[in-house]
PDBQT receptor file of N, H, CA, C and O in Angstrom, charges set to zero:
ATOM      1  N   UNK A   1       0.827  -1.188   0.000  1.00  0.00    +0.000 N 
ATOM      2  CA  UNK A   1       0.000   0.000   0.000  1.00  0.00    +0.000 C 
ATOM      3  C   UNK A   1       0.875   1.256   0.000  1.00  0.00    +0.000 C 
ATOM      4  O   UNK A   1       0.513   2.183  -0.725  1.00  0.00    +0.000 OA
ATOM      5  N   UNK A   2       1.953   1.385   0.711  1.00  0.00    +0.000 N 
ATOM      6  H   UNK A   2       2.246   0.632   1.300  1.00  0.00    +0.000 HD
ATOM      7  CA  UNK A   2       2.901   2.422   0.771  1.00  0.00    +0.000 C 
ATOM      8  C   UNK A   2       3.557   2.510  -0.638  1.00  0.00    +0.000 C 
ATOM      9  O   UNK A   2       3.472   3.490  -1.379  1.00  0.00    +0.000 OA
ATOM     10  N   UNK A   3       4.199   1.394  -0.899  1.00  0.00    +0.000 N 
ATOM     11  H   UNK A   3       4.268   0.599  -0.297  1.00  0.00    +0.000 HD
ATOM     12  CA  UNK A   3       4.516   1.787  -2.695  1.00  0.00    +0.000 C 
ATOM     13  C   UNK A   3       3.673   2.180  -3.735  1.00  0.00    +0.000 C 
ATOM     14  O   UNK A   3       4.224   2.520  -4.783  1.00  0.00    +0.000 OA
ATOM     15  N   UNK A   4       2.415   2.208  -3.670  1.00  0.00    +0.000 N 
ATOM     16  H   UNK A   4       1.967   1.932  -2.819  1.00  0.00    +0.000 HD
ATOM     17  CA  UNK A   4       1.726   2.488  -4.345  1.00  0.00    +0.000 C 
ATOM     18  C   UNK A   4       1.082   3.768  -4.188  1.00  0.00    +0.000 C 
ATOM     19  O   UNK A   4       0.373   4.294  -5.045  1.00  0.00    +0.000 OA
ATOM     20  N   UNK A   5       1.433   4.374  -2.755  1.00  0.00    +0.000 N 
ATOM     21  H   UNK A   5       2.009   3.946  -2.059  1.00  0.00    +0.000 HD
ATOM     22  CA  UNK A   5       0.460   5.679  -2.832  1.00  0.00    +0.000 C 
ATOM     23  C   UNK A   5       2.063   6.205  -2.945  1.00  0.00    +0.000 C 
ATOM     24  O   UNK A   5       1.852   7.354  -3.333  1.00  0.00    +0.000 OA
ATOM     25  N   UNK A   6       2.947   6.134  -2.888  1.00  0.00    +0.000 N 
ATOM     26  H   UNK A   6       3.118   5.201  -2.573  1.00  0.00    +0.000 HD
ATOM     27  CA  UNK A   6       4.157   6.482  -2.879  1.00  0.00    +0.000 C 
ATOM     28  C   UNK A   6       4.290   6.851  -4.764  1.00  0.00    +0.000 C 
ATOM     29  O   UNK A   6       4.606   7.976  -5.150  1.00  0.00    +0.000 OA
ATOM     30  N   UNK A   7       3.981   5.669  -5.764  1.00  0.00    +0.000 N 
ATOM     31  H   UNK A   7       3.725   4.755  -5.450  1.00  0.00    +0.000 HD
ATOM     32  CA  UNK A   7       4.251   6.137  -6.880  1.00  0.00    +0.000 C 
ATOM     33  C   UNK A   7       2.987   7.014  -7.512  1.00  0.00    +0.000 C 
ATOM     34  O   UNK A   7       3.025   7.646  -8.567  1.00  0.00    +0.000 OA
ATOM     35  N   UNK A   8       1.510   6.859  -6.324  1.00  0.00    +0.000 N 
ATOM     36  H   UNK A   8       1.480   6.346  -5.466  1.00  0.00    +0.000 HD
ATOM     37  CA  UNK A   8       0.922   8.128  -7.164  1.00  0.00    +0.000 C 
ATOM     38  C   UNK A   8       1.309   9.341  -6.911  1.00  0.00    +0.000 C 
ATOM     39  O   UNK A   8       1.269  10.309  -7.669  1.00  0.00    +0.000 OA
ATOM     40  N   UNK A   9       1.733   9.278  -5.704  1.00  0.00    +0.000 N 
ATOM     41  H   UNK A   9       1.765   8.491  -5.088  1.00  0.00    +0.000 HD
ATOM     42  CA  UNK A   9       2.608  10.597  -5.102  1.00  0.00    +0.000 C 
ATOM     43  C   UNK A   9       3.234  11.582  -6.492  1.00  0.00    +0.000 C 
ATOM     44  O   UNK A   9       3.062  12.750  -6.841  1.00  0.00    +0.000 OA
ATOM     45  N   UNK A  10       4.203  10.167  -7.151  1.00  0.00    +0.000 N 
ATOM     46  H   UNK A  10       4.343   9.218  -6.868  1.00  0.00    +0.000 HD
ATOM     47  CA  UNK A  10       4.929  10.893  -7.321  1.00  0.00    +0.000 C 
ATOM     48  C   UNK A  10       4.214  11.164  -9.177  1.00  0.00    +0.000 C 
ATOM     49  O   UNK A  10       5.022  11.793  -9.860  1.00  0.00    +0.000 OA
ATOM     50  N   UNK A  11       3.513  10.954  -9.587  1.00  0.00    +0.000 N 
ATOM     51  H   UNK A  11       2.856  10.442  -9.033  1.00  0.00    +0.000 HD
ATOM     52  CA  UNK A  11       2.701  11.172 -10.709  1.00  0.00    +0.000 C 
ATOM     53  C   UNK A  11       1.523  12.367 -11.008  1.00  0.00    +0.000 C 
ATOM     54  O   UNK A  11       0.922  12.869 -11.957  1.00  0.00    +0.000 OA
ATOM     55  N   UNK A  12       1.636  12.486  -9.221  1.00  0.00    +0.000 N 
ATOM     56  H   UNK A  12       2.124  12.077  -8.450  1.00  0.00    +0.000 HD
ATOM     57  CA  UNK A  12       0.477  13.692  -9.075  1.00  0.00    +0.000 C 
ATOM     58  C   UNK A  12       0.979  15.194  -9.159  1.00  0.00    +0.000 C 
ATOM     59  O   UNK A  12       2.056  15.786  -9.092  1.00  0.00    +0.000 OA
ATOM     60  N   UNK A  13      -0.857  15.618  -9.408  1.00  0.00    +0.000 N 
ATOM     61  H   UNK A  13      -1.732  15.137  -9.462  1.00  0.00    +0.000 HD
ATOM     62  CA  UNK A  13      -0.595  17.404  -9.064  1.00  0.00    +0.000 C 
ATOM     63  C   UNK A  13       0.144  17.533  -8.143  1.00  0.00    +0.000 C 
ATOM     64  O   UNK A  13       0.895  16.621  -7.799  1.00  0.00    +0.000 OA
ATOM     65  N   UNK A  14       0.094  18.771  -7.499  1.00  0.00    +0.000 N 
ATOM     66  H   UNK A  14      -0.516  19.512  -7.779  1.00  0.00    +0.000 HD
ATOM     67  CA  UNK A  14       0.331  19.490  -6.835  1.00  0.00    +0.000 C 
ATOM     68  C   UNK A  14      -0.785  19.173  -5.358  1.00  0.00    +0.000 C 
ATOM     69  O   UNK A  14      -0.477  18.724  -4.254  1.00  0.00    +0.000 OA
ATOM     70  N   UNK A  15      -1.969  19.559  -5.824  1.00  0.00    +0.000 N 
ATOM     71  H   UNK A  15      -2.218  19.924  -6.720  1.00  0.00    +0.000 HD
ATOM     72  CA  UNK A  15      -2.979  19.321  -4.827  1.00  0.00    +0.000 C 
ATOM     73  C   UNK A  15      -3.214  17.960  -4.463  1.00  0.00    +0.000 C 
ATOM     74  O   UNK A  15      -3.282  17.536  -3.309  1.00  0.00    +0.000 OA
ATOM     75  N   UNK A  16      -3.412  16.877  -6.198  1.00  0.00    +0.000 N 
ATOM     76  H   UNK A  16      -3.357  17.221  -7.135  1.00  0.00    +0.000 HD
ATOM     77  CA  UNK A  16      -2.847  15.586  -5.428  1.00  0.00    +0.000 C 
ATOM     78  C   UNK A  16      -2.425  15.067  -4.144  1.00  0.00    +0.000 C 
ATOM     79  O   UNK A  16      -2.854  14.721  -3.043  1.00  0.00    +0.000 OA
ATOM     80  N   UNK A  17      -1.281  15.193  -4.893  1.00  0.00    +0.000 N 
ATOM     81  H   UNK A  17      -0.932  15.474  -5.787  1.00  0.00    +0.000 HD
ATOM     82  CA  UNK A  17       0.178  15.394  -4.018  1.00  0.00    +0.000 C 
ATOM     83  C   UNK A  17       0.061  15.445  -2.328  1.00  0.00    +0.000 C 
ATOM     84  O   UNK A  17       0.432  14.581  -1.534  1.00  0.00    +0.000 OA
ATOM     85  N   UNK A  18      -0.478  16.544  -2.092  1.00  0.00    +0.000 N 
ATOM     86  H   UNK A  18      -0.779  17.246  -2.737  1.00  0.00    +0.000 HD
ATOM     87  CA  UNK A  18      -0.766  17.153  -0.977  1.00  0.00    +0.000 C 
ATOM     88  C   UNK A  18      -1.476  15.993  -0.072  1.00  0.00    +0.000 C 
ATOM     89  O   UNK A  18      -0.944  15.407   0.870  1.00  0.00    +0.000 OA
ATOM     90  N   UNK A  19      -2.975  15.769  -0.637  1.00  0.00    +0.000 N 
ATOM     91  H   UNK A  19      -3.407  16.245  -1.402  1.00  0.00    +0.000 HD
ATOM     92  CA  UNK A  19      -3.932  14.834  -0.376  1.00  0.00    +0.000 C 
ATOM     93  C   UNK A  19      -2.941  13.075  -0.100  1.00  0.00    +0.000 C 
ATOM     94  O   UNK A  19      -2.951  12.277   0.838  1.00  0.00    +0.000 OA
ATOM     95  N   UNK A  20      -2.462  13.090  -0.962  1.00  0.00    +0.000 N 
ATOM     96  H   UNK A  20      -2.453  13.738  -1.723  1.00  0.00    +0.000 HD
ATOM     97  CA  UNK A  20      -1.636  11.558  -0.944  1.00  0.00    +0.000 C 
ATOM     98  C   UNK A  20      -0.622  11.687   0.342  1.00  0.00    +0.000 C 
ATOM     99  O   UNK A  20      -0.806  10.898   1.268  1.00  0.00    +0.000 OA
ATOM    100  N   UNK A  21       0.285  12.507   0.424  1.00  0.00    +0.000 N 
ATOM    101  H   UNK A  21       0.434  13.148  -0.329  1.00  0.00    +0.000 HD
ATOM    102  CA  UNK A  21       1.212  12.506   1.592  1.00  0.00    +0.000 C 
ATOM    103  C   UNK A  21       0.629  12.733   2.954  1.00  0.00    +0.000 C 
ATOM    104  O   UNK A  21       1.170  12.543   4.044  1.00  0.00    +0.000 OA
ATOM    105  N   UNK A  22      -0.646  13.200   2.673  1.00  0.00    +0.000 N 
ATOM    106  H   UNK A  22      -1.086  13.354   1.788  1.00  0.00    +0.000 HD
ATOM    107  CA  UNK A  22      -1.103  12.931   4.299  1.00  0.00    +0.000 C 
ATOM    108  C   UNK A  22      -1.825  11.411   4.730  1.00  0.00    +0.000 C 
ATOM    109  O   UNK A  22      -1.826  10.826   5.813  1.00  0.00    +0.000 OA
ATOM    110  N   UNK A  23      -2.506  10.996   3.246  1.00  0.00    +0.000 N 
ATOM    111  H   UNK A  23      -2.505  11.471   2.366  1.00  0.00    +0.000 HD
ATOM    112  CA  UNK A  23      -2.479   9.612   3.866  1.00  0.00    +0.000 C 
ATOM    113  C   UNK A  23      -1.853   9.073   4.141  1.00  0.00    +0.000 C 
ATOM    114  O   UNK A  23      -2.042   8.405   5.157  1.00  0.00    +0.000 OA
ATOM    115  N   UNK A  24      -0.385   8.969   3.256  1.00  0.00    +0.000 N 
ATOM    116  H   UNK A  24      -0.231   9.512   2.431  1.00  0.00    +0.000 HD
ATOM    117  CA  UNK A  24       1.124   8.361   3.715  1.00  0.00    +0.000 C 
ATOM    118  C   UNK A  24       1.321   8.890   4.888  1.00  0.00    +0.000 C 
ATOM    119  O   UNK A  24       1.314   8.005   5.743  1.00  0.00    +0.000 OA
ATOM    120  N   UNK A  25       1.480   9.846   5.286  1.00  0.00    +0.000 N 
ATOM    121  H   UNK A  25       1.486  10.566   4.592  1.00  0.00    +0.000 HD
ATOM    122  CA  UNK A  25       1.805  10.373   6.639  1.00  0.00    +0.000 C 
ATOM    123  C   UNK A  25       0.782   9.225   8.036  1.00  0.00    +0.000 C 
ATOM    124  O   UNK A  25       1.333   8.659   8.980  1.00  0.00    +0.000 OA
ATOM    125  N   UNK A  26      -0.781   9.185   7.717  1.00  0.00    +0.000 N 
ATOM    126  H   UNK A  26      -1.229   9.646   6.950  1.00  0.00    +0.000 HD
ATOM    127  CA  UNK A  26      -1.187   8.587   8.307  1.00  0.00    +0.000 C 
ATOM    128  C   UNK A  26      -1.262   7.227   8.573  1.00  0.00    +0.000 C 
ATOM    129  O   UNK A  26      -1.208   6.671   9.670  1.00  0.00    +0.000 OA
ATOM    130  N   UNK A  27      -1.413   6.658   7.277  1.00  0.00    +0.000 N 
ATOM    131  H   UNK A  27      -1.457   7.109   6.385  1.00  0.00    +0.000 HD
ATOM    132  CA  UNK A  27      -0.666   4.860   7.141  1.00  0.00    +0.000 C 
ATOM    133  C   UNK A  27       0.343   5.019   8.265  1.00  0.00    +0.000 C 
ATOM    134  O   UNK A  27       0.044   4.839   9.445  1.00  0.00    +0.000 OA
ATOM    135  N   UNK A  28       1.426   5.329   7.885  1.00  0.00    +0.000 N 
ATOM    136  H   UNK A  28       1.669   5.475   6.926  1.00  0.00    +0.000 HD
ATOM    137  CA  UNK A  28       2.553   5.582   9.046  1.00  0.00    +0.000 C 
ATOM    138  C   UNK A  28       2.661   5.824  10.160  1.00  0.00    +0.000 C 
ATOM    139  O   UNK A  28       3.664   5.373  10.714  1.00  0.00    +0.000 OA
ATOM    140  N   UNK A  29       1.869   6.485  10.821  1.00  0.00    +0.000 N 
ATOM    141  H   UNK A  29       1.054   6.852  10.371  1.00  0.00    +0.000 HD
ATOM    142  CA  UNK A  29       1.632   6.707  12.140  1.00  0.00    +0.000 C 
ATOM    143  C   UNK A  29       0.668   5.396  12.531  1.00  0.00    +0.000 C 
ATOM    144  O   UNK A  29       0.980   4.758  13.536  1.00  0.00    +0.000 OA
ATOM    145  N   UNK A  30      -0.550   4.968  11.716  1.00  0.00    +0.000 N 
ATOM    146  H   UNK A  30      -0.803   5.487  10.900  1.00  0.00    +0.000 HD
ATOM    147  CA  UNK A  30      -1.183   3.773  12.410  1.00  0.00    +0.000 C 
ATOM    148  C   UNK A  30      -0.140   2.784  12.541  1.00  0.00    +0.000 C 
ATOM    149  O   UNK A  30      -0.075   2.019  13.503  1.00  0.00    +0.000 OA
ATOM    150  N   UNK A  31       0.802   2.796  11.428  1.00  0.00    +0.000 N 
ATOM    151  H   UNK A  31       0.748   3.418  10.647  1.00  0.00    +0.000 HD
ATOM    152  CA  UNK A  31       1.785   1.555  11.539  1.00  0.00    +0.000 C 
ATOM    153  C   UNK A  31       2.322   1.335  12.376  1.00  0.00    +0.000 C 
ATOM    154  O   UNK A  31       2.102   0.336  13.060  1.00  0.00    +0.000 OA
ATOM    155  N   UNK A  32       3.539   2.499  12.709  1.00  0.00    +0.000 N 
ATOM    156  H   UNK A  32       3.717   3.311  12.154  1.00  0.00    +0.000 HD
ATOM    157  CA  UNK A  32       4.123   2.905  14.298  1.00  0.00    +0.000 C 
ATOM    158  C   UNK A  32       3.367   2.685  15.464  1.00  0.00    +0.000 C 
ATOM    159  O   UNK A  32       4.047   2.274  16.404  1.00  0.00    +0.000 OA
ATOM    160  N   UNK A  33       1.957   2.858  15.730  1.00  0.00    +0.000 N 
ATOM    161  H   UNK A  33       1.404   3.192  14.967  1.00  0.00    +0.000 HD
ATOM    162  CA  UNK A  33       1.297   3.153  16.638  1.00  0.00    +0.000 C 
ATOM    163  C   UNK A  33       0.887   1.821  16.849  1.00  0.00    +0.000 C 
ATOM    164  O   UNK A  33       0.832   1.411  18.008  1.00  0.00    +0.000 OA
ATOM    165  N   UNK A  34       0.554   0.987  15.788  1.00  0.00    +0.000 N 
ATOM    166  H   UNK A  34       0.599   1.320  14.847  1.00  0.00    +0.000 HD
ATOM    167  CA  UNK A  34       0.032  -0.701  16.298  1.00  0.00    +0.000 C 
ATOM    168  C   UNK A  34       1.522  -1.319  16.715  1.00  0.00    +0.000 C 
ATOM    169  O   UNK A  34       1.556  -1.888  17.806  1.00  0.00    +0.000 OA
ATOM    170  N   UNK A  35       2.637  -1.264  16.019  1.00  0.00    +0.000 N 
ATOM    171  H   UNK A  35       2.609  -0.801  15.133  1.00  0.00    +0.000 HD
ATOM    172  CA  UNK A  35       4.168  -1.861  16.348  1.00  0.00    +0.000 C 
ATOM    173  C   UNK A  35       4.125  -1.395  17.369  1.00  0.00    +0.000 C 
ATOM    174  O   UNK A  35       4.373  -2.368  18.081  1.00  0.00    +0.000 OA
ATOM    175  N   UNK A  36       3.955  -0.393  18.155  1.00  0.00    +0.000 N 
ATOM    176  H   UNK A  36       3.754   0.397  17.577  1.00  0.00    +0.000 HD
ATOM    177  CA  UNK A  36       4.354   0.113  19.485  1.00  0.00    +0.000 C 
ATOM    178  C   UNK A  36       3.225  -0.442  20.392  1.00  0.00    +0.000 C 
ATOM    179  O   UNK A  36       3.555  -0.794  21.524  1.00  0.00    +0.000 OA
ATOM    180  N   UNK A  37       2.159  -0.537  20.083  1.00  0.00    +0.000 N 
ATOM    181  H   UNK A  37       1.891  -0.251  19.163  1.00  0.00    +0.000 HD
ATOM    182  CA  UNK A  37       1.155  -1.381  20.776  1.00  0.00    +0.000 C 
ATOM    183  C   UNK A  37       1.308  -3.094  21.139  1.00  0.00    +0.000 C 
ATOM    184  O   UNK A  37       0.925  -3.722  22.127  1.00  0.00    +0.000 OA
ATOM    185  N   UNK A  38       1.833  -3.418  20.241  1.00  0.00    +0.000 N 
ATOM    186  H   UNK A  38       2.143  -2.908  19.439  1.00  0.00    +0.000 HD
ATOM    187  CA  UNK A  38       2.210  -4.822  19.800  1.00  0.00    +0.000 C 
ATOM    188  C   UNK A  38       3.569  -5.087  20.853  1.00  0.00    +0.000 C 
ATOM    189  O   UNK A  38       3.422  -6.101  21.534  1.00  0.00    +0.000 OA
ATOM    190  N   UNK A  39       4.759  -4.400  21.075  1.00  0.00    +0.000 N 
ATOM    191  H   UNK A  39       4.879  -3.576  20.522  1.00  0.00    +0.000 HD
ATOM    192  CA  UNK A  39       5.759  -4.595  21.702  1.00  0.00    +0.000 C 
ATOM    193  C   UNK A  39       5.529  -4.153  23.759  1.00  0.00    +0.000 C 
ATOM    194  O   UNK A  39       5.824  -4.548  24.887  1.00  0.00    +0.000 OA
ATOM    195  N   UNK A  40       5.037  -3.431  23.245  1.00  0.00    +0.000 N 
ATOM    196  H   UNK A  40       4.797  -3.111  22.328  1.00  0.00    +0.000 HD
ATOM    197  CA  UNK A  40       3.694  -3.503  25.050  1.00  0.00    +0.000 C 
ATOM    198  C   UNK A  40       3.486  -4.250  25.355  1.00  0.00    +0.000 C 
ATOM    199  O   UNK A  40       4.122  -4.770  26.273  1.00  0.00    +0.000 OA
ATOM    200  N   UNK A  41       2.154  -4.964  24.621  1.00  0.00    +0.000 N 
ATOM    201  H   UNK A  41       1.637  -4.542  23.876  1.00  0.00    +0.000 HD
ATOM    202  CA  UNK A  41       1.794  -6.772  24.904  1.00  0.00    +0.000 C 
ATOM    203  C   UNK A  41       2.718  -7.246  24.967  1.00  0.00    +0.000 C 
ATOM    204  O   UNK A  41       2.765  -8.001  25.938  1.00  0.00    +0.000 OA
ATOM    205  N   UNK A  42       3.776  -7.212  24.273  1.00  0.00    +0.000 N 
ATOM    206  H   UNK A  42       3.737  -6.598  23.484  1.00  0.00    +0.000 HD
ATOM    207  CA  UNK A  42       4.802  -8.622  24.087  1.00  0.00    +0.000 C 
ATOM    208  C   UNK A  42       5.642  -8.668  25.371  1.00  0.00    +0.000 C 
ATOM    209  O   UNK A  42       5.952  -9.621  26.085  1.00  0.00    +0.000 OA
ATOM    210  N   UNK A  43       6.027  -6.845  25.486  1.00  0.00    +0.000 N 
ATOM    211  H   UNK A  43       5.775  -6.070  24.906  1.00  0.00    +0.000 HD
ATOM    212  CA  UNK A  43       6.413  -6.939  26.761  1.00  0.00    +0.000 C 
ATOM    213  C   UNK A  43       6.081  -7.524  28.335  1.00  0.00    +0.000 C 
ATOM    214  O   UNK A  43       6.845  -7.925  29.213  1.00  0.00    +0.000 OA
ATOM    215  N   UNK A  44       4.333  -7.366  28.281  1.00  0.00    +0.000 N 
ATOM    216  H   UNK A  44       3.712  -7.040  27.568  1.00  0.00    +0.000 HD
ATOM    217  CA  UNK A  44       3.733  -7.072  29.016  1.00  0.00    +0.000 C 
ATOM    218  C   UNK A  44       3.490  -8.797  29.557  1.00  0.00    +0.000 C 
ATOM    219  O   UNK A  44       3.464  -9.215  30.714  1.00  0.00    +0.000 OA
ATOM    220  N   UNK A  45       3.361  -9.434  28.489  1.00  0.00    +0.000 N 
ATOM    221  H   UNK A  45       3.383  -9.095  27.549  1.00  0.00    +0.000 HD
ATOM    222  CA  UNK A  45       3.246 -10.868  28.389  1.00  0.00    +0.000 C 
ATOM    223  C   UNK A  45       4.851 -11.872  29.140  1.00  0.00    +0.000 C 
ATOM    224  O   UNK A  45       4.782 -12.949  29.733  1.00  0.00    +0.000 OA
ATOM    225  N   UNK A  46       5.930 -11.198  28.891  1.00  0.00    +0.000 N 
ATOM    226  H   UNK A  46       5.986 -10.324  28.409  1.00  0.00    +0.000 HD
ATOM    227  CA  UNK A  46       6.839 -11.634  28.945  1.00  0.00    +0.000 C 
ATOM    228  C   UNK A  46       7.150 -10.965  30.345  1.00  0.00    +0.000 C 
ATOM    229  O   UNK A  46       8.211 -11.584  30.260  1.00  0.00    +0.000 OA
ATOM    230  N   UNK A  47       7.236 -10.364  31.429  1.00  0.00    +0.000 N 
ATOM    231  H   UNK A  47       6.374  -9.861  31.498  1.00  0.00    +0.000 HD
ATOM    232  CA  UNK A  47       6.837  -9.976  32.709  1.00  0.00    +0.000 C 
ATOM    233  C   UNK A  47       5.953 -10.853  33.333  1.00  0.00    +0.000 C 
ATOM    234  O   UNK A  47       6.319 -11.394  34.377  1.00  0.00    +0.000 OA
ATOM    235  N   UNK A  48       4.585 -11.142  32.760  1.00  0.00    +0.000 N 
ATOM    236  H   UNK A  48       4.288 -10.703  31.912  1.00  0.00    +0.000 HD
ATOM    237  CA  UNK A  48       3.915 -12.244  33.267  1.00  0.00    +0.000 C 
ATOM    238  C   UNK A  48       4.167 -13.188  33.313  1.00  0.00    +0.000 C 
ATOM    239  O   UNK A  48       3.513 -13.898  34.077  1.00  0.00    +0.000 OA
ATOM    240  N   UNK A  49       5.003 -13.643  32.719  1.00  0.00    +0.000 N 
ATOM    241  H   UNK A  49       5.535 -13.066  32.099  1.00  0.00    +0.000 HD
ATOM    242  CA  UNK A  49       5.693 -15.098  32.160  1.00  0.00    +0.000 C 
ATOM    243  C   UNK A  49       6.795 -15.264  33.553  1.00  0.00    +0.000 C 
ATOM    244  O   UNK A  49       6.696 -16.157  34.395  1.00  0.00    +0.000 OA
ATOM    245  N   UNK A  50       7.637 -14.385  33.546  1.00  0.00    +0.000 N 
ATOM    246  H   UNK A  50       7.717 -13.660  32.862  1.00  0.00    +0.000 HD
ATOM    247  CA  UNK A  50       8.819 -14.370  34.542  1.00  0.00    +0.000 C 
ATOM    248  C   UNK A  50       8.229 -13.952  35.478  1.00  0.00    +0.000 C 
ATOM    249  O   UNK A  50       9.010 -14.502  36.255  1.00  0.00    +0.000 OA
ATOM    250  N   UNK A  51       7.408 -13.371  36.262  1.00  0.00    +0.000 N 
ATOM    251  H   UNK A  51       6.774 -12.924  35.631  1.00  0.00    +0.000 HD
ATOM    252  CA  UNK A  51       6.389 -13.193  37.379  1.00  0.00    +0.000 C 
ATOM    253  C   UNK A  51       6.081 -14.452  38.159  1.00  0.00    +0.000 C 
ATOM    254  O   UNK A  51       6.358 -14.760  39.318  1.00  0.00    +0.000 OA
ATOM    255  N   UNK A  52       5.260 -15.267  36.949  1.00  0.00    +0.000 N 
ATOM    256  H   UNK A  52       5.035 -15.017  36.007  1.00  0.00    +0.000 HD
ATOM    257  CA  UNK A  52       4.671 -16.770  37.531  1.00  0.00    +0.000 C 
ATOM    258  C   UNK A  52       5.997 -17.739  37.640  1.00  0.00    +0.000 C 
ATOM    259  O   UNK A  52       5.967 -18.761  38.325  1.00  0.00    +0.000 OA
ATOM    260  N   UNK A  53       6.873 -17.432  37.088  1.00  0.00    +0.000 N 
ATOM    261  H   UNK A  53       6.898 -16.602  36.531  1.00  0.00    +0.000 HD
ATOM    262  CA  UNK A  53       7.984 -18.679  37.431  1.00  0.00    +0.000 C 
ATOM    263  C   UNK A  53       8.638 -18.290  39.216  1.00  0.00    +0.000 C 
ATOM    264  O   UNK A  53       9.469 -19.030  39.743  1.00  0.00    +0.000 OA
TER     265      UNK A  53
């Protein structure tokens, strides 16, 4: 999905343009934001783990 709004990016207007890099911008932040969610649990799981032993 990123390569692809990435090469309309780069095919577009101006205003395009504009419109496309903030979805890229946002893809990106959900991405970051679930990976960082994801390493919480993992953490969070792995504390529980060494807790009960």
């Amino acid at each position: 999905m990123v390569e692809v709004l990435t090469n309309e990016i780069n095919n577009a207007t101006a205003d395009e343009r504009k419109i496309l890099e903030e979805r890229l911008n946002d893809i990106s932040i959900h991405m970051k934001t679930k990976r960082l969610k994801d390493l919480m649990h993992q953490n969070t799981t792995c504390e529980e783990y060494y807790e009960e032993s």
